[in-house]
KEBALUM-481693 format. One record per residue (C-alpha): x, y, z. Coordinates in nm, 2 decimals. Layout:
+--------+--------+--------+
:   east :  north :     up :
+--------+--------+--------+
:      X :      Y :      Z :
...
+--------+--------+--------+
***
This chain:
+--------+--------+--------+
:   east :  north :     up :
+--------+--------+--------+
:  17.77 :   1.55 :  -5.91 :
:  17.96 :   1.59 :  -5.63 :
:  18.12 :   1.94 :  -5.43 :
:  18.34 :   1.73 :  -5.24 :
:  18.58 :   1.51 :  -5.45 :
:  18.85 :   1.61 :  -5.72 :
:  18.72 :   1.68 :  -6.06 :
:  19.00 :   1.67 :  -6.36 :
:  19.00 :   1.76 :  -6.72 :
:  19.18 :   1.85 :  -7.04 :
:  19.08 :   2.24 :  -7.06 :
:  19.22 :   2.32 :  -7.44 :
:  19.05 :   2.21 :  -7.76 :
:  19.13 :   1.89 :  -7.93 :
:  19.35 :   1.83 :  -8.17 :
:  19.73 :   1.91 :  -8.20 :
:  19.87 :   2.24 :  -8.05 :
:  20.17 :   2.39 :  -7.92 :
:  20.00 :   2.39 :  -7.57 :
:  19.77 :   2.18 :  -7.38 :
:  19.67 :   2.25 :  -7.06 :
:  19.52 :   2.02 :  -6.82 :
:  19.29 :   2.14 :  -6.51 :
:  19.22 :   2.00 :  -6.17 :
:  19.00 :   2.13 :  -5.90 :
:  18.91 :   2.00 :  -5.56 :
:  18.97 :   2.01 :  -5.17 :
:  19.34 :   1.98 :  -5.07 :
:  19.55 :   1.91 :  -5.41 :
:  19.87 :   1.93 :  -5.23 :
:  19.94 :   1.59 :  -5.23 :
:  19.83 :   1.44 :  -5.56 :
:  19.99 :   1.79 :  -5.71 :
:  20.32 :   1.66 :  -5.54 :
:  20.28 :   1.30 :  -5.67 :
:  20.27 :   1.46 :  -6.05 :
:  20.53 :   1.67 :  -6.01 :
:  20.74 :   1.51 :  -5.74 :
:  20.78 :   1.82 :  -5.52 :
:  20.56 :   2.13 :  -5.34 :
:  20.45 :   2.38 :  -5.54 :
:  20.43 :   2.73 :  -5.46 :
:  20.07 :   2.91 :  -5.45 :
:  20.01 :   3.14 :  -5.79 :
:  20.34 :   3.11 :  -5.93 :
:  20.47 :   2.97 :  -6.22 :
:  20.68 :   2.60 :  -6.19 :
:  20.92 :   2.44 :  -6.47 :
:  20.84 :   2.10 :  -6.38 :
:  20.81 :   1.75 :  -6.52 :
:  20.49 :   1.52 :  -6.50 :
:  20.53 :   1.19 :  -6.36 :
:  20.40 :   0.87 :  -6.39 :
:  20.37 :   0.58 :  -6.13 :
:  20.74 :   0.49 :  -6.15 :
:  20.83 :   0.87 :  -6.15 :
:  20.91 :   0.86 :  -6.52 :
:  20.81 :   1.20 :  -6.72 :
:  20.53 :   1.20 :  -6.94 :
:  20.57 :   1.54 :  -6.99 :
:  20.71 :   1.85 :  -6.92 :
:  20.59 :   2.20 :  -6.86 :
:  20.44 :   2.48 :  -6.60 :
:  20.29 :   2.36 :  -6.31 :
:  20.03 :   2.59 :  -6.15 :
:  19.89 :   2.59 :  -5.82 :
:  19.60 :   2.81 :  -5.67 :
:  19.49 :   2.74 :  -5.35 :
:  19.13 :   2.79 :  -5.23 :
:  18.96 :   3.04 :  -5.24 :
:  19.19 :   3.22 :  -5.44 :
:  19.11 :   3.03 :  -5.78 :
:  18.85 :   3.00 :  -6.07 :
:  18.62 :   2.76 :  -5.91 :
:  18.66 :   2.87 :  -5.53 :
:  18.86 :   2.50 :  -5.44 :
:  19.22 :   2.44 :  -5.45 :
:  19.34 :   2.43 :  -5.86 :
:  19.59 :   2.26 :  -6.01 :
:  19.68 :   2.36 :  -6.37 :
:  19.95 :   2.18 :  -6.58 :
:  20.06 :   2.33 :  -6.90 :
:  20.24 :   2.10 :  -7.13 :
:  20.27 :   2.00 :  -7.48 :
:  19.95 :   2.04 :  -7.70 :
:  19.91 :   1.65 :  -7.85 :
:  19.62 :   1.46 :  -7.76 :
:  19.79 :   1.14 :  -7.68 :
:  20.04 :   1.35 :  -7.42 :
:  19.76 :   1.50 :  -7.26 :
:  19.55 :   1.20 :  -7.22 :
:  19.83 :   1.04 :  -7.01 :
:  19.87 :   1.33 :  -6.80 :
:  19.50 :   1.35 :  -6.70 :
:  19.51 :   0.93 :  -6.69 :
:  19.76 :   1.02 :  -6.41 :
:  19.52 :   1.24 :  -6.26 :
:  19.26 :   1.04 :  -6.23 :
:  19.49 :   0.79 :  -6.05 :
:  19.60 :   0.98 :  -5.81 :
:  19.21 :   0.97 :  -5.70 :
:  19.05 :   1.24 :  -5.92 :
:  18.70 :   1.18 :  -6.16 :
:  18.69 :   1.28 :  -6.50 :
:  18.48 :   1.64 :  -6.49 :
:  18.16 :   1.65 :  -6.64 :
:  18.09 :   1.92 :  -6.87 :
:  18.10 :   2.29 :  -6.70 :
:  18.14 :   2.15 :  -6.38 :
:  18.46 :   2.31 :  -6.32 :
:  18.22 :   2.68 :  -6.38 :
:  17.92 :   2.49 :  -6.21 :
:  18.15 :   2.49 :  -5.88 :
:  18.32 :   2.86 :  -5.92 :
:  17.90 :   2.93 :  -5.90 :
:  17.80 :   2.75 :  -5.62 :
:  18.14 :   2.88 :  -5.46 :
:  18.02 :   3.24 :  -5.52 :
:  18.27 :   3.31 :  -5.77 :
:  18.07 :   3.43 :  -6.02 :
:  17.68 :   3.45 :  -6.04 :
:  17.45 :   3.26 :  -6.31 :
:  17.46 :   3.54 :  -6.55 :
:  17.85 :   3.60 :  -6.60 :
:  17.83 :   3.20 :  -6.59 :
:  17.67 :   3.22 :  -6.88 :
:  17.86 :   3.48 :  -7.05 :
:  18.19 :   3.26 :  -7.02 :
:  18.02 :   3.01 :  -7.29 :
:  17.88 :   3.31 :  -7.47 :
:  18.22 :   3.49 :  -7.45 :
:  18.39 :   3.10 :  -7.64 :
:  18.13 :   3.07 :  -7.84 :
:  18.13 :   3.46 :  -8.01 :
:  18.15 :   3.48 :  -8.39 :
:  18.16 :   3.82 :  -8.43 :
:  18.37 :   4.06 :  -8.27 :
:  18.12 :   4.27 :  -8.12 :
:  17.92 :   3.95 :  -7.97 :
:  18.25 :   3.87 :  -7.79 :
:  18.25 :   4.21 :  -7.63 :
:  17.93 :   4.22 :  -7.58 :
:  17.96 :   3.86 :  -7.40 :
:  18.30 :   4.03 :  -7.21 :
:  18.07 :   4.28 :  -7.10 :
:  17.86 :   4.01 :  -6.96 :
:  18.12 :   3.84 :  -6.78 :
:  18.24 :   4.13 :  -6.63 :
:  17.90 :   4.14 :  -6.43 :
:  17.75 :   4.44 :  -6.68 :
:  17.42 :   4.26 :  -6.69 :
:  17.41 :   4.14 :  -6.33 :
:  17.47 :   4.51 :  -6.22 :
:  17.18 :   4.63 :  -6.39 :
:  16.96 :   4.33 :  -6.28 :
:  17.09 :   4.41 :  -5.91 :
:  16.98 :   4.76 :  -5.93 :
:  16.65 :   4.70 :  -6.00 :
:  16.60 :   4.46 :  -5.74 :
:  16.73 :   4.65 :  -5.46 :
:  16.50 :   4.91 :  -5.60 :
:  16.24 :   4.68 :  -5.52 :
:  16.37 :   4.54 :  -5.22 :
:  16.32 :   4.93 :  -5.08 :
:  15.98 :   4.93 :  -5.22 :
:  15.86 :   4.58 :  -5.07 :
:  16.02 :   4.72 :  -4.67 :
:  15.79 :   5.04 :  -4.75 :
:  15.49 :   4.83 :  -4.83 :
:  15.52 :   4.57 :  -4.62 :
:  15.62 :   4.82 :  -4.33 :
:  15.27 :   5.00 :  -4.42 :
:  15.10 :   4.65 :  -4.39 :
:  15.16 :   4.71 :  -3.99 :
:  14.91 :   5.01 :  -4.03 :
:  14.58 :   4.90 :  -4.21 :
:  14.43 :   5.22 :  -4.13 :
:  14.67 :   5.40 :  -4.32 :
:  14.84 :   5.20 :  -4.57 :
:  14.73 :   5.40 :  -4.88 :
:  14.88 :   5.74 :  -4.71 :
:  15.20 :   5.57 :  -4.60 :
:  15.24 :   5.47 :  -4.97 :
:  15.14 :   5.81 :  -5.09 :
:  15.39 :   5.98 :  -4.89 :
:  15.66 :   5.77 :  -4.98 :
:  15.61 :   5.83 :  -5.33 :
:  15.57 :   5.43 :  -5.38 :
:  15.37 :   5.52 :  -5.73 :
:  15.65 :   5.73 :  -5.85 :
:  15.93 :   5.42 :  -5.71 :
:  15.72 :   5.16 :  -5.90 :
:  15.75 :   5.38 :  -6.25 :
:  16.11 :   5.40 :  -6.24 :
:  16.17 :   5.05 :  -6.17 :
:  15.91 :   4.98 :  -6.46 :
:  16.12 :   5.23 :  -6.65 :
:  16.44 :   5.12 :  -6.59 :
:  16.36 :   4.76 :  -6.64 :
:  16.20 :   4.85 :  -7.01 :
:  16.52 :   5.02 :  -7.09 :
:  16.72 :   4.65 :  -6.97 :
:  16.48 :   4.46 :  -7.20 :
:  16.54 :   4.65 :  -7.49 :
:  16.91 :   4.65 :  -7.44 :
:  16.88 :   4.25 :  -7.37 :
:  16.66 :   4.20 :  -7.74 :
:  16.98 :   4.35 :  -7.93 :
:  17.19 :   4.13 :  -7.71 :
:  17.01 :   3.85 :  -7.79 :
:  17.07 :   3.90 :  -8.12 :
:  17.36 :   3.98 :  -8.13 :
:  17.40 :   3.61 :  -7.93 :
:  17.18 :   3.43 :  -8.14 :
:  17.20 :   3.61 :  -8.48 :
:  17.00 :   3.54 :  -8.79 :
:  16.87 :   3.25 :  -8.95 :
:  16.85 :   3.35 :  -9.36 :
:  16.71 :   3.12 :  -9.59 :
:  16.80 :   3.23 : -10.00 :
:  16.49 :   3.09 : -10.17 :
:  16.38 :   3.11 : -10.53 :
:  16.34 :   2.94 : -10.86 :
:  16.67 :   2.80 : -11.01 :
:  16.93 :   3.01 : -11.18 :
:  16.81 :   3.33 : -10.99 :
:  17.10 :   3.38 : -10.87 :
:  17.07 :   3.25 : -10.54 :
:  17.46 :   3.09 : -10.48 :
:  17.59 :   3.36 : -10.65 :
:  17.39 :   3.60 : -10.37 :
:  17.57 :   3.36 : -10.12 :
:  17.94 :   3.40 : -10.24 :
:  17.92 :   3.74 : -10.23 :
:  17.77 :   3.79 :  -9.89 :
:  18.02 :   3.57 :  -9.77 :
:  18.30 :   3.67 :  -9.97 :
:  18.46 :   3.35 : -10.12 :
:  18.35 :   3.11 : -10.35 :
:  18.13 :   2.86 : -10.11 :
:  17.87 :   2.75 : -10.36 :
:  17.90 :   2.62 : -10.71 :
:  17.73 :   2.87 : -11.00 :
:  17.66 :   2.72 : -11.33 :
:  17.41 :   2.85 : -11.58 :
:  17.19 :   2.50 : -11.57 :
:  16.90 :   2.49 : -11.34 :
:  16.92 :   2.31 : -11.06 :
:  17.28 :   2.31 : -10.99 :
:  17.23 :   2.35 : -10.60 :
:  17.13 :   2.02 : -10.47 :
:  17.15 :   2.05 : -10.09 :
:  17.15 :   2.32 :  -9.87 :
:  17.52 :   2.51 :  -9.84 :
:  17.52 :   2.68 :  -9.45 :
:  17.79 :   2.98 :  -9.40 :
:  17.81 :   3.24 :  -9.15 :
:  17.84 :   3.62 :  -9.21 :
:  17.94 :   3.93 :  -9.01 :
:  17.65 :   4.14 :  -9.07 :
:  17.78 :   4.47 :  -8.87 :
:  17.88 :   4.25 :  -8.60 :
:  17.53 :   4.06 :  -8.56 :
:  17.59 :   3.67 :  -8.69 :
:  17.37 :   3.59 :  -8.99 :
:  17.34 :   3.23 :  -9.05 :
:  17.28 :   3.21 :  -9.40 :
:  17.15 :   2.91 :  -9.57 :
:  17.15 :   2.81 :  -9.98 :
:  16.97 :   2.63 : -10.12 :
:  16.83 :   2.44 : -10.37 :
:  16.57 :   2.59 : -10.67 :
:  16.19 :   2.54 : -10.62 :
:  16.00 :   2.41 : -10.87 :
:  15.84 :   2.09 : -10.95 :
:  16.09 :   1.79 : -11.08 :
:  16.11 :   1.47 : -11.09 :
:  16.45 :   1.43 : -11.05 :
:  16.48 :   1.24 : -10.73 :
:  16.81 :   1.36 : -10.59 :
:  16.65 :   1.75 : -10.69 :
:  16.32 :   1.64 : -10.52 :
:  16.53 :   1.56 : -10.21 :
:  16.66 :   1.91 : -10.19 :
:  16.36 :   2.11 : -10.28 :
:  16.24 :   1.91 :  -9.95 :
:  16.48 :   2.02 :  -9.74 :
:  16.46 :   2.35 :  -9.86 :
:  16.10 :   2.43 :  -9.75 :
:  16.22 :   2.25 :  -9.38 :
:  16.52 :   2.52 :  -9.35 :
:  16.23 :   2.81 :  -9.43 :
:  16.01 :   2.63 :  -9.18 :
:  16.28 :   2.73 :  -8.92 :
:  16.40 :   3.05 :  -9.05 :
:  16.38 :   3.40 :  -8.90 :
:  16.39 :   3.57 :  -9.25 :
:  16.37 :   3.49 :  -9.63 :
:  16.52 :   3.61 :  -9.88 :
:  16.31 :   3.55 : -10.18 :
:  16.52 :   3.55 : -10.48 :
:  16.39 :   3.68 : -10.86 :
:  16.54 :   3.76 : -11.20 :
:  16.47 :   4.14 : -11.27 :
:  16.46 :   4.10 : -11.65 :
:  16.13 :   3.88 : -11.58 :
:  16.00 :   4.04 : -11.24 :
:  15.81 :   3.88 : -11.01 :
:  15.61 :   3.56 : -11.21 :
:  15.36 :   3.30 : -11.13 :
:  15.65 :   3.08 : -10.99 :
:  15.78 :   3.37 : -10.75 :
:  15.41 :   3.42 : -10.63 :
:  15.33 :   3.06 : -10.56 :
:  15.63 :   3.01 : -10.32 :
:  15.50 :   3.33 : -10.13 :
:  15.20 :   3.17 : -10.14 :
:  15.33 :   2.90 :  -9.97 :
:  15.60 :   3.09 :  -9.72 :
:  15.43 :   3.11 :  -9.37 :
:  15.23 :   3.37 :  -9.34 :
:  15.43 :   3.56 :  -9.03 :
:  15.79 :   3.49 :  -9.17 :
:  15.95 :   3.82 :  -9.25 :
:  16.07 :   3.85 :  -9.61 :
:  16.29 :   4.08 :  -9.82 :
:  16.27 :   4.04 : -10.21 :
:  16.56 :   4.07 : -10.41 :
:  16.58 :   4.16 : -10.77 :
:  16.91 :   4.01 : -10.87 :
:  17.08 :   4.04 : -11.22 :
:  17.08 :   4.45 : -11.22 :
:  17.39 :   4.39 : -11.47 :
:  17.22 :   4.28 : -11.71 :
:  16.93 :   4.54 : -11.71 :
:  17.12 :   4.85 : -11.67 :
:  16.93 :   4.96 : -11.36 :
:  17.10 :   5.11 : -11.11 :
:  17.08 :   4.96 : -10.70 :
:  16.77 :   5.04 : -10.50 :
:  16.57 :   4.99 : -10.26 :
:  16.21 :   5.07 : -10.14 :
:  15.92 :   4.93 :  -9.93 :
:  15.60 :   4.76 : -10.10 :
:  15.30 :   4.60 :  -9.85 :
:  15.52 :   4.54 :  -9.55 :
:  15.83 :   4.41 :  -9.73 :
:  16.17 :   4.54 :  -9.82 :
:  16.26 :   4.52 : -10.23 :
:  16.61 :   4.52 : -10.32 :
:  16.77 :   4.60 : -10.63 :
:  17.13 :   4.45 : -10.71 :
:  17.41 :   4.23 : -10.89 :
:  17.50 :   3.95 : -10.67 :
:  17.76 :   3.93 : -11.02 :
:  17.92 :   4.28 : -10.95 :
:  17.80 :   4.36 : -10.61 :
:  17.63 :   4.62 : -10.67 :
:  17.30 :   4.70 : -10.40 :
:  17.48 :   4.45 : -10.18 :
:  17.51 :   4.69 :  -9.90 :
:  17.13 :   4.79 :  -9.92 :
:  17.03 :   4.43 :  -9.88 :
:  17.26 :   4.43 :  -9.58 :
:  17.11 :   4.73 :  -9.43 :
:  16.74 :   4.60 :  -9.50 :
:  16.87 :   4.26 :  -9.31 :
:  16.95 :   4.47 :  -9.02 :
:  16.64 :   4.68 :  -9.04 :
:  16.40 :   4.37 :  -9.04 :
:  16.59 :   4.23 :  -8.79 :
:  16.55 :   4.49 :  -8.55 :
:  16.92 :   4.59 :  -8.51 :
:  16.97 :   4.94 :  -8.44 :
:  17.36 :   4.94 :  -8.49 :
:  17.48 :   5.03 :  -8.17 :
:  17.64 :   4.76 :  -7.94 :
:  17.82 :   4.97 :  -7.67 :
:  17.61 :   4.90 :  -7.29 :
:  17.46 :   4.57 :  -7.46 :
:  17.52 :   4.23 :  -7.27 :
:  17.46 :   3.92 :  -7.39 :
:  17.07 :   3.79 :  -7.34 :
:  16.97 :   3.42 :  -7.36 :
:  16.62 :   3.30 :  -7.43 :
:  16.52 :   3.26 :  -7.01 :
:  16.71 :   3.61 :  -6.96 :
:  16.46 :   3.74 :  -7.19 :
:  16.15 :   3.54 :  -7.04 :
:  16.19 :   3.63 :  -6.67 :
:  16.24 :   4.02 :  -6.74 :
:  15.90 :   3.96 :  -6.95 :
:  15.75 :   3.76 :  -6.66 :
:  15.88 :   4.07 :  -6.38 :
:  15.74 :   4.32 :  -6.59 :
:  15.42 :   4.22 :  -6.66 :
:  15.43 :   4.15 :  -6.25 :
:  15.54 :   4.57 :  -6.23 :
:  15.25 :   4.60 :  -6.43 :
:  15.00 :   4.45 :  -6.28 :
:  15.13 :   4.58 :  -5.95 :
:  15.04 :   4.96 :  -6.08 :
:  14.68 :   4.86 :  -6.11 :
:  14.68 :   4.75 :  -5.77 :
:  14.83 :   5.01 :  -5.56 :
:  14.49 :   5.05 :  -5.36 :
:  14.50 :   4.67 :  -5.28 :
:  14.78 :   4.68 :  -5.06 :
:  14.84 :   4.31 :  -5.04 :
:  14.81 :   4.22 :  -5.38 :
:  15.03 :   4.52 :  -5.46 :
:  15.32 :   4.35 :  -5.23 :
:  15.26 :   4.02 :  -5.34 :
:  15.30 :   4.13 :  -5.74 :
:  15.63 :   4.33 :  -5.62 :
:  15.74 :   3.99 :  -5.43 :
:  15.70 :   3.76 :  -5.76 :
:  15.87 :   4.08 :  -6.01 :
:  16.20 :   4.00 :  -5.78 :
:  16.18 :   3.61 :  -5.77 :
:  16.16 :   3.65 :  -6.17 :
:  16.47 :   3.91 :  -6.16 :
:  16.65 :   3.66 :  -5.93 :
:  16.62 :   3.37 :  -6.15 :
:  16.85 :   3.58 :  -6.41 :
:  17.12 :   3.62 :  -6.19 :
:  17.08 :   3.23 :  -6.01 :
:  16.93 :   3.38 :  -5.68 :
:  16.65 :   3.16 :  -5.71 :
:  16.74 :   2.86 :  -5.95 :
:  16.66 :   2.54 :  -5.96 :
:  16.91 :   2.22 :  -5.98 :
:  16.74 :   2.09 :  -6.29 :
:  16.78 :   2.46 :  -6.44 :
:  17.14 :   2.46 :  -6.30 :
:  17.21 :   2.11 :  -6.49 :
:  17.03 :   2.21 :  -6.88 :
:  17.30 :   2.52 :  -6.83 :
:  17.63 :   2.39 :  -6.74 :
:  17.56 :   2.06 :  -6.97 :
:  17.65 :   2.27 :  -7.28 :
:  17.96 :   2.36 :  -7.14 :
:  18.26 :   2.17 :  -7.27 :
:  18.44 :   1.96 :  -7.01 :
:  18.70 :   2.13 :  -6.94 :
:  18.54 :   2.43 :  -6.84 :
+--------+--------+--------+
***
């Protein structure tokens, strides 16, 4: 991957659309941007313009865009065309692109180059794919928040607090003698809790991020004709799943997901356990224990009228032993009992109608509970998995650093790896192969 030649792509989603935009980014566009459009364009404004071929024919026609460098999204001079949203239109326009002497972009390069140009750092790099790929509203704004360079801020005030606290130690490594009182009167002890402090507040707002990012796994299990589809339909609030009264109606697994107070909950039906020869129901029952085998929480479904059987206890039996579980006592309708809910040997119980609805709302709130949510998303910021492993790796580096304040260069050298771990978030020290796994699950066009 090159810095240094023209990268091109189609920027908008395929299929048919009223727009389609396609995006080009490199060092001096003017000519090729003149060869499209058969005249100069004007930085950052707007151009009605047809798009020519080789023999100056239109392909299209629409807005021609031009930023020039540094003034643009990846830092390089940017050419955007705006035209008409069909696939086959916008494959000859970038065609023409790419023989005017530009390379089909690989995926997030065009971001890949606005961070290496400065533009942005790794973090709000990361929110941009965060920020497309939102399914809830607040995960967007949380991922906005992100972008905006929320998360970044907070990273950078930590490390210049430790970037004061390494000049003061390694300033006092110039005076052997008396290190330990140049510390002491520099309050380096008190310096150290507040960055341990602050940077335990950051990680908690980062574990509701990531959730809010990464949502819920939920796996409905039970025996058949619990009510299980029926629990589906009216999370989700359509008719997704097929409900009969014969056993073993669900064959497969049926995949939908919910807003669950703005954190996305992935939830997964599927088919009844029990033993059956059927082969086709055999099938399922197999994929079933694979989707619990990957789940963050189950939702073990039972009839009321009969409570919790030998059927109900052999599956728990079988459920790993650290997967979080919330039972629910579907068919309330039929009982007369009224919606509850209570805690019994570390698991939620829920009483409701999938039928009627009723209790749906506490199962929702005992979702959230287990799931650690605490229903406030305002000063979150999106958190990805390594976000969340180097603020673990800095703090248990703070931590150990507080045990070693009488062992002045240990007590630097701790201090020196907590930043390199904070850096890592923000792309200050980040390596190419690290740089590639991120921007490869960009689409191309950005």
């Amino acid at each position: 991957m090159s810095r240094s030649d023209i990268i091109a792509a189609v920027a908008t989603a395929p299929g048919r659309a009223a727009v389609g935009i396609v995006r080009v980014s490199g060092p001096r566009l003017e000519e090729l941007a003149s060869a499209l459009v058969g005249k100069r364009l004007p930085a950052r404004r707007a151009v009605l313009a047809d798009f020519l071929d080789s023999t100056h024919r239109a392909l299209d026609n629409g807005l021609a865009l031009y930023y020039p460098a540094p003034h643009s999204y990846t830092g390089e001079d940017v050419l955007e065309l705006q035209g008409h949203g069909g696939p086959v239109v916008l494959q000859l326009v970038l065609r023409r692109c790419l023989e005017l002497g530009a390379r089909l972009a690989e995926p997030g390069e065009f971001t890949r180059r606005a961070f290496l140009n400065d533009k942005l750092d790794l973090a709000q790099a990361e929110g941009i794919a965060d920020l497309i790929d939102a399914s809830t509203a607040r995960a967007a704004r949380c991922a906005m928040r992100s972008l905006q360079g929320a998360f970044s801020e907070r990273i950078e005030v930590l490390v210049n607090g430790l970037t004061e606290l390494r000049v003061l130690v390694e300033a006092s490594l110039d005076f052997p003698e008396e290190d330990i009182e140049i510390l002491e009167g520099a309050g380096a002890e008190q310096k150290l809790a507040a960055l341990n402090a602050e940077l335990s507040k950051i990680e908690a707002a980062s574990q509701q991020g990531s959730l809010l990012r990464e949502g819920m796994h939920i796996v409905l299990a039970g025996q058949p004709n619990v009510g299980k589809s029926s629990l589906l339909n009216r999370l989700a609030g359509e008719e997704l799943a097929i409900v009969t009264d014969i056993p073993g109606t669900t064959r497969d697994a049926i995949r939908q997901c919910i807003d669950l107070d703005g954190v996305p909950a992935h939830i997964i039906d599927t088919a009844g356990l029990r033993e059956s020869a059927d082969l086709v129901e055999g099938l399922g029952i197999a994929r079933t224990w694979a989707a619990i085998e990957k789940a963050d929480l189950v939702l073990l479904i039972m009839d009321c009228r009969t409570g919790e059987v030998a059927g109900d206890q052999r599956i728990q039996e079988r459920l790993p032993a650290a997967l979080p579980r919330v039972k629910v006592m579907n068919k309330i309708d039929l009982t007369g009992q009224s919606a509850a809910k209570r805690n019994q040997d570390g698991s939620s119980i829920v009483w409701l109608s999938a039928k009627t609805g009723e209790g749906v709302d506490l199962l929702r709130r005992s979702l959230l509970e287990v799931a650690g949510w605490r229903g406030d998303a305002e000063g979150l910021f999106m958190a990805r998995e390594r976000h969340l492993g180097a603020l673990s790796v800095a703090r248990g580096h703070l931590e150990r650093a507080q045990t070693r304040t009488g062992q002045i260069e240990l007590f630097a050298e701790e201090l020196r790896l907590a930043q390199a771990a904070l850096g890592r978030i923000t792309g200050e020290f980040t390596s190419d192969d690290l740089l590639g796994q991120i921007f490869s699950r960009f689409c191309i066009g950005k």
